[in-house]
Legacy VTK file of the C-alpha trace (Angstrom):
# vtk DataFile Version 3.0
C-alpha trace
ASCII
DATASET POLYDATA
POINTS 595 float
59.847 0.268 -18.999
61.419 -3.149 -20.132
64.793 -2.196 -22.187
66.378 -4.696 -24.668
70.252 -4.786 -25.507
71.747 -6.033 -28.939
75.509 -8.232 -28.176
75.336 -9.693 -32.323
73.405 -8.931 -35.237
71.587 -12.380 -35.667
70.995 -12.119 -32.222
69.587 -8.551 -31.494
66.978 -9.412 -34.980
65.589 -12.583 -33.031
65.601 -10.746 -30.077
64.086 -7.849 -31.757
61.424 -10.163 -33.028
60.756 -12.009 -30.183
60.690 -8.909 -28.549
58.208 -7.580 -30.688
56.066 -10.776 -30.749
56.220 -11.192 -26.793
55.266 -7.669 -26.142
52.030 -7.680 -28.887
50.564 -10.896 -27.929
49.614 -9.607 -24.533
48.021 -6.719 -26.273
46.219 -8.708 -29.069
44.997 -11.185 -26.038
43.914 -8.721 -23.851
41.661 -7.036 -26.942
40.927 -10.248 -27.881
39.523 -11.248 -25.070
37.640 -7.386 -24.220
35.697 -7.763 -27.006
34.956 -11.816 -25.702
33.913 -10.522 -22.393
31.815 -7.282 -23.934
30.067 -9.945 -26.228
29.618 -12.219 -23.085
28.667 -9.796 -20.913
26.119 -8.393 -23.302
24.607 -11.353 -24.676
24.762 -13.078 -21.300
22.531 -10.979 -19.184
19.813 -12.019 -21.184
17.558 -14.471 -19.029
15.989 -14.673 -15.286
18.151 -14.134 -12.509
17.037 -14.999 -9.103
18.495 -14.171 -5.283
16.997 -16.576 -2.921
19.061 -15.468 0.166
16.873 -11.878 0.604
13.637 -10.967 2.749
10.476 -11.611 1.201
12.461 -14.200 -1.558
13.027 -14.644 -4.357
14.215 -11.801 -5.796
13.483 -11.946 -9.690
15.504 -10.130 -12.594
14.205 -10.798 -16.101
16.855 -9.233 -17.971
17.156 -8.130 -21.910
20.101 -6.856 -23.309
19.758 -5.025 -27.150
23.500 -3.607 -27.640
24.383 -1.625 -24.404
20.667 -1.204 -23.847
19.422 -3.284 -20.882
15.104 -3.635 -20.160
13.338 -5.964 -18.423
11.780 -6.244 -15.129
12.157 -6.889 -11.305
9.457 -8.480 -8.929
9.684 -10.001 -5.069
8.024 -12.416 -3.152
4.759 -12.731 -1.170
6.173 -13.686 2.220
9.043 -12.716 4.553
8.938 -14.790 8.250
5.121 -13.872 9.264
5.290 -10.866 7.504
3.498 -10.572 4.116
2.979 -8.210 1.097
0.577 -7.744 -2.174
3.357 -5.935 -4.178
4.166 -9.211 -5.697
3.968 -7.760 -9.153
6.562 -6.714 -11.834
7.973 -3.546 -11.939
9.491 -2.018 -15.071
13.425 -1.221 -14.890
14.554 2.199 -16.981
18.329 4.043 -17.660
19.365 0.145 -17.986
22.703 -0.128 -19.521
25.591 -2.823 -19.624
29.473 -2.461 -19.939
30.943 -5.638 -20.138
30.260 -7.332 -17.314
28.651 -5.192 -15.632
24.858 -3.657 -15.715
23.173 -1.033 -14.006
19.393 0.047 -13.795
16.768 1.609 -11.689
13.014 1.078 -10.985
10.508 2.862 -8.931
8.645 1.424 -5.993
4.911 0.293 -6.755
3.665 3.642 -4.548
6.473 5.643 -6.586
7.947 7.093 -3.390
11.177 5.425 -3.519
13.536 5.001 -6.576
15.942 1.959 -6.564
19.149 1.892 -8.169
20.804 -1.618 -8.938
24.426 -2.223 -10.157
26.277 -5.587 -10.844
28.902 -7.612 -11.704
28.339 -10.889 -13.627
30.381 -13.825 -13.677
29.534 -16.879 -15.447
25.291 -17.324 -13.805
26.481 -15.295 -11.307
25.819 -11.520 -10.570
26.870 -9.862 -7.664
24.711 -6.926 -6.745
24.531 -3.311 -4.822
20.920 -1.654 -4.387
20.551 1.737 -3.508
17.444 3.095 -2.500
16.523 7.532 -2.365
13.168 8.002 -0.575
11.072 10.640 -1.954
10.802 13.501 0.654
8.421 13.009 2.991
7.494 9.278 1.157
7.060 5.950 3.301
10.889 4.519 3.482
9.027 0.710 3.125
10.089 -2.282 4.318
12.879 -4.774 3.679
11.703 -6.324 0.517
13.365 -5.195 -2.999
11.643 -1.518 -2.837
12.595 -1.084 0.941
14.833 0.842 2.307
16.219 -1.318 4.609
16.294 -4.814 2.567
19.655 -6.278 1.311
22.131 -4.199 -0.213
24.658 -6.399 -1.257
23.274 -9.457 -2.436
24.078 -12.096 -5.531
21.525 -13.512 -8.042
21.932 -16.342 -9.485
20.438 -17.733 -13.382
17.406 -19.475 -13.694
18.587 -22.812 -15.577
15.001 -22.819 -17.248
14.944 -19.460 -18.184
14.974 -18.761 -22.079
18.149 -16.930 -23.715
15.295 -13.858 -24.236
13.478 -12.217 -21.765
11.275 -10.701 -23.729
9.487 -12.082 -27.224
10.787 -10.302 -30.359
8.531 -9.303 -32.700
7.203 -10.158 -35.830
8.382 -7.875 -38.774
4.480 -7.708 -39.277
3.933 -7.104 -35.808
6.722 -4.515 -35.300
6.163 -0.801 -34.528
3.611 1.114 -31.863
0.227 -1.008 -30.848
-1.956 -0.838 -27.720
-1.262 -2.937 -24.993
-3.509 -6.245 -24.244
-5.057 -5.606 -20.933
-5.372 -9.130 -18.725
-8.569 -8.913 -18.021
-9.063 -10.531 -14.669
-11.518 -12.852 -13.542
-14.504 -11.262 -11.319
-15.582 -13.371 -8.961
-18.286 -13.537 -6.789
-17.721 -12.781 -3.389
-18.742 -15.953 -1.540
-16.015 -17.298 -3.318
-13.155 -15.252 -2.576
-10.435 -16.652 -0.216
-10.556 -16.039 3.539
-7.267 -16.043 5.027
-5.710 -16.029 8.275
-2.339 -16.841 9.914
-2.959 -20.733 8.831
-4.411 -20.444 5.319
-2.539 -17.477 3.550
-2.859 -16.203 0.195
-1.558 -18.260 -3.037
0.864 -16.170 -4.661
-1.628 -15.432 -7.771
-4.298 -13.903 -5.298
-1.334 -11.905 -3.244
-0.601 -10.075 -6.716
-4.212 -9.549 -7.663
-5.384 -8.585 -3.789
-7.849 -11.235 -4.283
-8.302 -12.788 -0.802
-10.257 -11.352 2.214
-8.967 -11.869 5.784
-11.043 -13.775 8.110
-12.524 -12.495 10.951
-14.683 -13.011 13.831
-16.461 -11.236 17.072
-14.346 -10.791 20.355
-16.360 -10.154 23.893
-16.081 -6.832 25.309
-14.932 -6.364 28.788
-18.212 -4.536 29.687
-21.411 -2.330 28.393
-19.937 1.432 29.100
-19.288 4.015 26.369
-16.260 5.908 26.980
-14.060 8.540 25.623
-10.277 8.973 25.829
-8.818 12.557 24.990
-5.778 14.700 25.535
-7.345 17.466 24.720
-7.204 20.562 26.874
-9.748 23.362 24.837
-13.069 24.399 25.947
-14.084 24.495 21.694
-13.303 20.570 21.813
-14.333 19.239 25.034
-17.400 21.203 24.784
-18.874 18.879 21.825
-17.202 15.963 23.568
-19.155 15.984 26.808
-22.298 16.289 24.719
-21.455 13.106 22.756
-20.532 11.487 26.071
-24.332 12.895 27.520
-25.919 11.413 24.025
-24.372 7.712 24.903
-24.814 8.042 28.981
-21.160 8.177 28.491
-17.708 9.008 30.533
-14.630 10.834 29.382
-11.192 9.763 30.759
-8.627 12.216 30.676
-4.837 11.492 29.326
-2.120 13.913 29.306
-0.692 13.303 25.828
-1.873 10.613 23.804
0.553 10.966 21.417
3.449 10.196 23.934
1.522 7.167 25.085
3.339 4.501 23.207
6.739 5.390 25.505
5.080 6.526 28.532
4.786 3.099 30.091
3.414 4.892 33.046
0.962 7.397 31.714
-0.439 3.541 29.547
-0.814 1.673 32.493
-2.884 4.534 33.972
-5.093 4.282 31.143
-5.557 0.635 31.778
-6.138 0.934 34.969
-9.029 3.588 34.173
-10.058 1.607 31.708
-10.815 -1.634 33.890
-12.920 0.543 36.284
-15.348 2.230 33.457
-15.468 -1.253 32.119
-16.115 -0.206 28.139
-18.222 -1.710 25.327
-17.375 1.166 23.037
-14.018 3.346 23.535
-13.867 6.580 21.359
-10.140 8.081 21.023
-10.401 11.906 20.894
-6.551 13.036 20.003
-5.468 16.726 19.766
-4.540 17.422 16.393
-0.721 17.397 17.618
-1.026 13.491 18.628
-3.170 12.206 15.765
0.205 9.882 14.846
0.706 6.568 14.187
2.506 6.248 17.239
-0.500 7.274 18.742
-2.315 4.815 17.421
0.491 1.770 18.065
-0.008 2.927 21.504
-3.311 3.028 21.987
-3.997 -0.869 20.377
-0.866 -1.852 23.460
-3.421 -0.090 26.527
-6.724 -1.424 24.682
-5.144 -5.648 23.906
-3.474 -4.641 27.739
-7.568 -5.676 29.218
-7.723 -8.740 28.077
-5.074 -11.888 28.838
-5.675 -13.314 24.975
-3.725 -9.650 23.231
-6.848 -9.093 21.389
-8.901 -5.741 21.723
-11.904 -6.456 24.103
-13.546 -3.057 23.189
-15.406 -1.495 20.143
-12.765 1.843 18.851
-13.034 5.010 16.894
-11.308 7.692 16.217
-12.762 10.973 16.284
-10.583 13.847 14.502
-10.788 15.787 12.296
-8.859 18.766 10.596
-10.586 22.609 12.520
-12.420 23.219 15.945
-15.605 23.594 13.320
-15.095 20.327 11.446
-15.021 18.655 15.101
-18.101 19.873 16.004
-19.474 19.148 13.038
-18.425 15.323 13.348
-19.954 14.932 16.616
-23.317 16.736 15.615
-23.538 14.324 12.544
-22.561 11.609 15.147
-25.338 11.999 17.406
-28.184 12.632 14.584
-27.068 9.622 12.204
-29.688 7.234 10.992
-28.478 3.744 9.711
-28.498 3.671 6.238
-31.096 0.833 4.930
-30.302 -1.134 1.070
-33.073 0.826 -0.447
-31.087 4.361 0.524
-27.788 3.472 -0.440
-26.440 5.081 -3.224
-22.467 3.080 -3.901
-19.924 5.077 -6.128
-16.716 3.055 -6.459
-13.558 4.290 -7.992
-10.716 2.433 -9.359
-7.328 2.941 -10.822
-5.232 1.131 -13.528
-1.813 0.914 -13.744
-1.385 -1.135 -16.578
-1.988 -4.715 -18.538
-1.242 -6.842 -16.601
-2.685 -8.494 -13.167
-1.269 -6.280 -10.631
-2.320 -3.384 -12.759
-5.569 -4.323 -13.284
-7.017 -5.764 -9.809
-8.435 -2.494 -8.827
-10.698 -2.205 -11.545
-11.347 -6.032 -10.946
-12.253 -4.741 -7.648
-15.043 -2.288 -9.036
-16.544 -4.581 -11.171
-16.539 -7.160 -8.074
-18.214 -4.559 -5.901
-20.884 -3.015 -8.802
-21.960 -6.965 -8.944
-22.246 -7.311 -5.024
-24.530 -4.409 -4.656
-26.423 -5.650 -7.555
-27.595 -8.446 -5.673
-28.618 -5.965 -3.054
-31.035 -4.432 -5.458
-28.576 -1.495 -5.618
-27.229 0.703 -8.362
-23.742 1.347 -8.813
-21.804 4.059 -10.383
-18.753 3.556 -10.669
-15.638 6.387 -12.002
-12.238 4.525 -13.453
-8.884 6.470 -13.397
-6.080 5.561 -16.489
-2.932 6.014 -14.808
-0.119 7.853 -16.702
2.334 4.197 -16.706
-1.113 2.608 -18.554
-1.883 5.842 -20.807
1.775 4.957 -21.670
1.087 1.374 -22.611
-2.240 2.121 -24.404
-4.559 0.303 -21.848
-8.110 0.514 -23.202
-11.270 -0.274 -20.396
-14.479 -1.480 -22.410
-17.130 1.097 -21.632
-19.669 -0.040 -18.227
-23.410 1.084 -17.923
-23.429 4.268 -15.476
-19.626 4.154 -15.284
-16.912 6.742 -16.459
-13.272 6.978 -17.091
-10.885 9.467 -17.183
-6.800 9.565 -18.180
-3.634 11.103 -16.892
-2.509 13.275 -19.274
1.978 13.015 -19.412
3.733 11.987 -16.453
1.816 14.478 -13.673
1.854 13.506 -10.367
-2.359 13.729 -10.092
-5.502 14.678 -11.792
-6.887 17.874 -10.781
-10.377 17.921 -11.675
-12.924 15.360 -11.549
-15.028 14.702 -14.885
-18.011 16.710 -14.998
-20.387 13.920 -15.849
-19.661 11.863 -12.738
-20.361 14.876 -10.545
-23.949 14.122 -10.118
-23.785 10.801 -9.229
-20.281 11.167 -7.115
-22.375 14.359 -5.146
-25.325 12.563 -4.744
-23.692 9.007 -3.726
-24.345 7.862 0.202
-21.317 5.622 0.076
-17.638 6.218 -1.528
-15.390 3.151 -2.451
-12.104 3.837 -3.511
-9.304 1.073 -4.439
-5.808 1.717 -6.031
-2.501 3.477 -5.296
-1.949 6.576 -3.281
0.807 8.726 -2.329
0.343 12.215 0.652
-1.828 14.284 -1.205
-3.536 12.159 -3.349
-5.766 8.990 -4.583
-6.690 6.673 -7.224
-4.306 9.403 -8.867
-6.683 12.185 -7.904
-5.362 15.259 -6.481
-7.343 15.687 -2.572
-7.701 19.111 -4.687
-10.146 17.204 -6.381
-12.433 16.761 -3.869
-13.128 20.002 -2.030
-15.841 20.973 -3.590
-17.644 17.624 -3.624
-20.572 17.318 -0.969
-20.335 14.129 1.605
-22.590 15.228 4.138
-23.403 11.509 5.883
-21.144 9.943 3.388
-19.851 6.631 4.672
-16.083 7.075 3.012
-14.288 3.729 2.262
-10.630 4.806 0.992
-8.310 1.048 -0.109
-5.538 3.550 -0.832
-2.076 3.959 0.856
-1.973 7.460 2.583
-4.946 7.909 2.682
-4.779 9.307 6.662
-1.319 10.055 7.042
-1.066 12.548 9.629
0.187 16.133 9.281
2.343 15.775 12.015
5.801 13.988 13.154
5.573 10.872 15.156
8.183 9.958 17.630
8.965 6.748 15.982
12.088 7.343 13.715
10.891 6.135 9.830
14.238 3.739 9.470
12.703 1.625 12.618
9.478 1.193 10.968
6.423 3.086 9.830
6.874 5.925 11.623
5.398 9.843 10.892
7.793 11.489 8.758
6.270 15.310 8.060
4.003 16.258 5.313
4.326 19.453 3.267
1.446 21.649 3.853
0.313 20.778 0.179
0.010 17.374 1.131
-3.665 17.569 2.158
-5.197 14.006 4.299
-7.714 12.414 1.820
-9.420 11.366 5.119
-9.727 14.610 6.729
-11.019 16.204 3.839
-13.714 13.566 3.798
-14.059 14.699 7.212
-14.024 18.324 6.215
-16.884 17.608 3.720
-19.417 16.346 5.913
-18.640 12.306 5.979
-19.750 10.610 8.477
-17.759 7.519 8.626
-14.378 7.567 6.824
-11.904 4.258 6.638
-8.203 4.533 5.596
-4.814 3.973 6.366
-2.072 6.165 8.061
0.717 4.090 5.391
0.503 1.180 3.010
-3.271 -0.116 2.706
-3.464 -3.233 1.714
-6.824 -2.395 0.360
-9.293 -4.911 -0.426
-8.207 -7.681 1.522
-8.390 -5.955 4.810
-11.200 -3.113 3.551
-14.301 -5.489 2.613
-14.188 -7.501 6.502
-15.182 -3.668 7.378
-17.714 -3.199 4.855
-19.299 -6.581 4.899
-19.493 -6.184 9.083
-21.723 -2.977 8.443
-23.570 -4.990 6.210
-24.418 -7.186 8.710
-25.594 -4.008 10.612
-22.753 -3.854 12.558
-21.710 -1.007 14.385
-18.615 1.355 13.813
-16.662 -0.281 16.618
-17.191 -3.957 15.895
-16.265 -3.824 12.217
-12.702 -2.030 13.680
-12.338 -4.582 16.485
-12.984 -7.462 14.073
-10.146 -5.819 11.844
-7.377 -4.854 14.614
-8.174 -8.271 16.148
-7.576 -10.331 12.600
-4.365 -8.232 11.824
-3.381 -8.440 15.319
-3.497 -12.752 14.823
-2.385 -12.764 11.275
0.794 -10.932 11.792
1.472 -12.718 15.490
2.102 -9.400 16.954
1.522 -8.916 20.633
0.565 -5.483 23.294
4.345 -5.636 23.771
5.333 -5.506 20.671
3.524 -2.554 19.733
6.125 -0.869 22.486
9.110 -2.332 21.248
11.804 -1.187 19.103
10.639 -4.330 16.866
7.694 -3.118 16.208
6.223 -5.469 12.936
7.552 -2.695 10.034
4.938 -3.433 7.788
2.735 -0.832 9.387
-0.149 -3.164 9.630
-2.300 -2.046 12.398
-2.173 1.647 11.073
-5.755 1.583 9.913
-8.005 4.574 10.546
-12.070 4.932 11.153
-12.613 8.245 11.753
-16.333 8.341 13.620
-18.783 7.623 16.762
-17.566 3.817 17.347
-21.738 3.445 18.371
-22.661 4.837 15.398
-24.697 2.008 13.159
-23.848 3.004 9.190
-25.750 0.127 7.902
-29.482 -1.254 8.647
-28.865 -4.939 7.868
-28.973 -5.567 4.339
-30.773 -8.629 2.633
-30.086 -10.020 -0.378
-32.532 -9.213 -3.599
-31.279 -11.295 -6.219
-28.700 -13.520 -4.618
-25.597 -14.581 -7.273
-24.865 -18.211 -8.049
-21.684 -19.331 -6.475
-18.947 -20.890 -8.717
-17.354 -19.887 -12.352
LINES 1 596
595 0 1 2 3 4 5 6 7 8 9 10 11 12 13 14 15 16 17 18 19 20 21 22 23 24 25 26 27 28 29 30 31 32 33 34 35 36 37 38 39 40 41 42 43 44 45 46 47 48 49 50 51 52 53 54 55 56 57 58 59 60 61 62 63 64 65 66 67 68 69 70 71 72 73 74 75 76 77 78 79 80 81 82 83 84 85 86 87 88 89 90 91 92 93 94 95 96 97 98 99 100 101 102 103 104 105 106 107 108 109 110 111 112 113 114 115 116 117 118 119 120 121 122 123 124 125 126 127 128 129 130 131 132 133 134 135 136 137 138 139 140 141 142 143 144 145 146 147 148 149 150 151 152 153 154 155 156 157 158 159 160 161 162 163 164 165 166 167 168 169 170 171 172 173 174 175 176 177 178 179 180 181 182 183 184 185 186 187 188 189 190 191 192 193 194 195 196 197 198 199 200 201 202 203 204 205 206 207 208 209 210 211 212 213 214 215 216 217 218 219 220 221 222 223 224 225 226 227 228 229 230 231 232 233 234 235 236 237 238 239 240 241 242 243 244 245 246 247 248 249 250 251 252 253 254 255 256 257 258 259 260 261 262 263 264 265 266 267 268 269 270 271 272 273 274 275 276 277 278 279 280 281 282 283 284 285 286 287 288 289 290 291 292 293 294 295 296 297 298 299 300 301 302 303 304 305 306 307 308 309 310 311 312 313 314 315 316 317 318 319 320 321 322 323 324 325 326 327 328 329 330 331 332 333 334 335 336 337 338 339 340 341 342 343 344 345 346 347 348 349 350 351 352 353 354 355 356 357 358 359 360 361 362 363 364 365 366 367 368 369 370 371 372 373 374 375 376 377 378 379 380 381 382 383 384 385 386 387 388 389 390 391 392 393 394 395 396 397 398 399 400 401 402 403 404 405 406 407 408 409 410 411 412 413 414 415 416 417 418 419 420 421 422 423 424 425 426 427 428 429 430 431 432 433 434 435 436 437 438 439 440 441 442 443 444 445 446 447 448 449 450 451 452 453 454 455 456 457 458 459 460 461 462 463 464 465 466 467 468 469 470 471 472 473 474 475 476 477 478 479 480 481 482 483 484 485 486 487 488 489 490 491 492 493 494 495 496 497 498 499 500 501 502 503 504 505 506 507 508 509 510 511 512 513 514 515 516 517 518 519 520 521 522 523 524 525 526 527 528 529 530 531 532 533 534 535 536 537 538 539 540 541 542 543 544 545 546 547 548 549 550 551 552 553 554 555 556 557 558 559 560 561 562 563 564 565 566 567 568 569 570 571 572 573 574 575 576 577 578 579 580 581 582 583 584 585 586 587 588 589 590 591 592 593 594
């Protein structure tokens, strides 16, 4: 404490006054200039801020402060290196609040298995951030974009010097209060005209956010005529239907000790090559024992297969047969063996679509439906089709104009799933020889469907197409740790395997994705390949091989600790790899090319 003496009278007043004076000012400054900085602080988050110096750049923050409220949104990139992603979109912030200079919110990842919490310090166009991320149990860590896990979490983001002082029009006082949200309705184009990408020609940014692009593919020699399985397994109940599928295509059955450990047993791999080269395969079916049906599994099996050939590209036609009982395996192979192609005039499509909101990124799934009702149109087909309101567009008051033989059902509050499916699509859903299904899924569910949803609905010879993330995750753990990359973190026994309830049900062919689908993009090569009357095996070839090229990732990097995180090649297609699902289709009433 500063103590002041008095020596005069005339002194000690001036003193006392200056005292007085010296020791207010810094109080009245330092309020003074509080309230400045609260004022600045407030009014000055208010724009776009952008952080350049991130994976999968930039980093955008559009930023509204009302008061101490803070809303706005946060969005990524397409591209990081070689590596690319679709969840280009904006993503809504919440519990946004600012204190002087510094803010804090939080937004959910796109597949709402990670929740990210963001806190910063501005200064001047300047704000210096920390990201936290909490993973969901059991959810997919991601990558090292802004949802990941792993990205940045210290970074700074600087202001946009074009961005507007708000981030968000206000309102009319006519306009004010509760309306329904104006859906973007996307473009549908016709198919011919859709981008095909590879490594050289990627997608534009607009088509990464809508998932309009296909990947390019093309046929790869195999290195011989042979139809062979490879299994672990060690039970009479599974081997039993296995030699009689390997009978059925004149067939041999090579013998591993654990697939699942194949991806680190450099040894036991090689082995497998070596076998391999001496059967000399055209079409290679992988039998796994429930306990190795991993991702790992599968990372190792694409190193032994691209391990034939000197070009790292599969020279063999896969499959994957599993499924989820001794019963349902038997099943699968019976149906595999007895299987008739599937000609246009048989085919009955469904197709199933989510939306998540207004605008483009919540929206190109149903774009997707409508693009795939007008493609099998043209094949003399008709398509019904079921659409799925998610709870964030229930929310925002997203209204779908009513379709010819289509339905739609809505999330009622903020459940994680829909348990039932409606009544009236029942008929068409039981009776329908093929299933398409794009938009966001978590373990357990799809297109915001519980897998509840679906025991009781037949799909005896169903060819199952599932563009949703999760959609095969396995029931076991993987031996690939989840912070190094995909990896096989454990399901709860209530998170049921879309796929293998497909499989359960009778399909016969059922594509999806251990992780994050990319859906569309990389599910239509597959389904335009059977088109084409193209076996089981080719379409997954064509796909591994494309992914393989896009992403630049070689046999040993599938071994590596550096493994390409974005879980890529973690694409399922559970069935025969000789089985034909399509008779070549011709088109009826071919569509004219252009807007």
């Amino acid at each position: 404490m500063e103590t002041w003496r008095v020596k005069s009278e005339m002194p000690n007043r001036r003193a006392q006054r200056k005292g007085v004076r010296m020791k207010s000012a810094p109080c009245f400054v330092g309020l003074f200039f509080g309230v400045v900085a609260s004022c600045i602080g407030q009014d000055g988050i208010t724009g776009t801020w952008k952080a350049e110096e991130v994976a999968f750049a930039p980093w955008t923050f559009t930023l509204k402060a009302e008061g101490a409220k803070v809303t706005g949104t946060v969005s990524q990139g397409g591209s990081s290196g070689t590596t690319t992603t679709t969840l280009t979109g904006a993503t809504a912030i919440y519990n946004g609040t600012i204190e002087g200079n510094k803010v804090s919110f939080k937004c959910d990842s796109p597949d709402g298995g990670r929740t990210i919490a963001f806190s910063g310090v501005m200064a001047s166009n300047v704000i210096a951030f920390t990201r936290e991320v909490k993973v969901q149990p059991g959810a997919f860590p991601g990558m090292n974009g802004i949802y990941g896990a792993s990205g940045a979490s210290h970074f700074r983001a600087k202001r946009d010097p074009v961005s507007t002082t708000e981030a968000a029009p206000r309102l009319s006082r006519a306009a004010a209060g509760p309306a329904r949200a104006q859906s973007t309705e996307l473009p549908v184009p016709n198919i011919a005209d859709v981008t095909r990408v590879d490594r050289d020609t990627p997608p534009s940014q607009q088509d990464g956010i809508t998932a309009t692009y296909i990947l390019k593919t093309s046929p790869h020699a195999t290195v011989g005529d042979a139809y062979v399985i490879v299994t672990d397994e060690t039970e009479a109940a599974y081997l039993d239907p296995l030699e009689r599928l390997a009978r059925f295509h004149h067939g041999a059955i090579v013998r591993v000790k654990d697939l699942g450990a194949l991806r680190t047993a450099a040894g036991e791999r090689d082995q497998l090559i070596s076998d391999l080269r001496r059967a000399r395969p055209r079409f290679v079916a992988i039998a796994p024992k429930s306990g190795s049906f991993t991702g790992n599994m599968l990372l190792g099996i694409w190193s032994a297969l691209a391990g034939l050939s000197d070009d790292q590209r599969v020279p063999v036609f896969p499959g994957i047969l599993a499924a989820p009982s001794q019963t349902a395996f038997n099943s699968l192979v019976d149906r595999s063996i007895n299987y008739r192609p599937q000609a246009a005039a048989q085919l009955r499509p469904f197709v199933m679509g989510q939306v998540l909101g207004p605008r483009p990124f919540g929206q190109r799934s149903l774009q997707k439906v409508r693009m795939m009702r007008n493609l099998f149109a043209d094949y003399g087909c008709t398509t019904h089709s079921l659409v799925i309101l998610a709870s964030t567009a229930v929310q925002m008051g997203v209204t779908i104009p009513p379709a010819t033989n289509q339905w739609q059902v809505a999330m009622s509050g903020t459940g994680p799933s829909i348990k039932t499916i409606p009544s009236a699509a029942r008929p068409a859903l039981d009776d329908a020889s093929l299933l398409l299904m794009f938009g966001h899924g978590t373990r357990g569910t799809a297109c915001s469907l519980d897998v509840s949803a679906f025991h009781d609905v037949p799909m005896t010879g169903k060819i199952v197409m599932c563009g949703d993330c999760f959609s095969a995750a396995s029931a076991q753990t993987g031996i690939w740790p989840a912070t190094d990359g995909p990896g096989d973190k454990p399901l709860q026994q209530k998170d049921e395997s879309f796929a293998m309830r497909a499989v359960e049900n009778g399909a016969a062919v059922v594509y999806a994705h251990m992780r994050e689908n990319a859906g569309f993009p990389h599910l239509f090569p597959v389904m335009e390949a059977w088109m084409e009357g193209l076996t089981v095996g080719e379409a997954y070839q064509r796909l591994i091989n494309a992914l393989i090229a896009f992403s630049g990732t070689s046999a040993d990097d599938l071994v590596s600790r550096d493994v390409v995180k974005s879980n890529t090649l973690l694409y399922v297609i559970i069935g025969d790899p000789a089985l034909q699902p399509l008779a070549k289709m011709t088109l009826a009433t071919p569509r004219p090319s252009g807007p």
